[in-house]
C-alpha positions as CSV (number, residue, x, y, z in Angstrom):
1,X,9.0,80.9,70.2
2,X,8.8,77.7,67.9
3,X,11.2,79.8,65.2
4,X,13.7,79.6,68.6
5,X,12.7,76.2,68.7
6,X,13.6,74.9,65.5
7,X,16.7,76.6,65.4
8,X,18.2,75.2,68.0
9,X,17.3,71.9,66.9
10,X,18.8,72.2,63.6
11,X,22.2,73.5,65.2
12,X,21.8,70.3,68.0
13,X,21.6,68.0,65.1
14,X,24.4,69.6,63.1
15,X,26.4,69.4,65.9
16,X,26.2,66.0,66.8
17,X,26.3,64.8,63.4
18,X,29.7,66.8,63.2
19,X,30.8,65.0,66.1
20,X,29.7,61.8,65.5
21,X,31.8,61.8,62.7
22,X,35.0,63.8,64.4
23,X,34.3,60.4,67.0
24,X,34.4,57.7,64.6
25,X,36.8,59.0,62.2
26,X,39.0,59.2,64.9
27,X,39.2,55.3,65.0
28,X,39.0,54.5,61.0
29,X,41.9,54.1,58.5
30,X,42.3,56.5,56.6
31,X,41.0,54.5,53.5
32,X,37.6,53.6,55.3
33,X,36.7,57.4,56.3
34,X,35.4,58.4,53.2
35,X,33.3,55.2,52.6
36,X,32.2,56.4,55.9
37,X,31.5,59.4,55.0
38,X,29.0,58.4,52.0
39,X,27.0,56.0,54.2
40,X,27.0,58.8,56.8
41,X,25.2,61.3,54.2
42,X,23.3,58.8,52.2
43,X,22.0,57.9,55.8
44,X,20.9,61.2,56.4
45,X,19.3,61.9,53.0
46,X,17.3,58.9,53.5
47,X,15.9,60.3,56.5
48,X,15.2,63.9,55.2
49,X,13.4,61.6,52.0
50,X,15.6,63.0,49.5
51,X,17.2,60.2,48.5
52,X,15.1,57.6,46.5
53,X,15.4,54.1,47.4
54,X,14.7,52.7,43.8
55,X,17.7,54.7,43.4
56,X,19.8,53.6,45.8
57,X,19.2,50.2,45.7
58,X,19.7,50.6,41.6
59,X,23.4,52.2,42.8
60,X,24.1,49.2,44.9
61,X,23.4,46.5,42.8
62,X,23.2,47.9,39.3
63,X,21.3,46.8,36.3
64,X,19.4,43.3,37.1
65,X,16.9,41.3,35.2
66,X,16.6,41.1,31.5
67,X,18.7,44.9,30.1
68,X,21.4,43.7,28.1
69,X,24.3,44.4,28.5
70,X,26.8,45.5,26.1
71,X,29.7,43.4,24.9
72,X,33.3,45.1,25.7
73,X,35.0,46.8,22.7
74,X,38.3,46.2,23.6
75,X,40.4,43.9,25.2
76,X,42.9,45.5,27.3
77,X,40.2,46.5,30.3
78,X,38.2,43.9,31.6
């Protein structure tokens, strides 16, 4: 019974994650979707704990404190 159970949560949840998205896609630019689309799944690895926090929060803000920082090599990129 709980093997019944389990399944049909995981399809629920699949489900309305797939619609959730269909939903708000539906009223995004085009150019916002796929930022939407990373929060969406960074969203949900948080909450299965798969995505480290450390992690994330080193994605978002990048290197801070005392790492230096290499000088650019060239001139033509800033």
């Amino acid at each position: 019974m709980s093997n019944v159970l389990e399944t049909r949560l995981k399809n629920l949840n699949e489900y309305f994650t797939y619609s959730l998205y269909e939903n708000i896609c539906r009223s995004l630019f085009e150019k916002h979707k796929l930022l939407f689309s990373f929060l969406l799944t960074a969203r949900m690895e948080f909450f299965k704990e798969s995505l480290n926090p450390i992690e994330w929060r080193y994605f978002l803000t990048g290197p801070v404190g005392d790492i230096a920082v290499k000088n650019n090599p060239v001139d033509w990129i800033d």
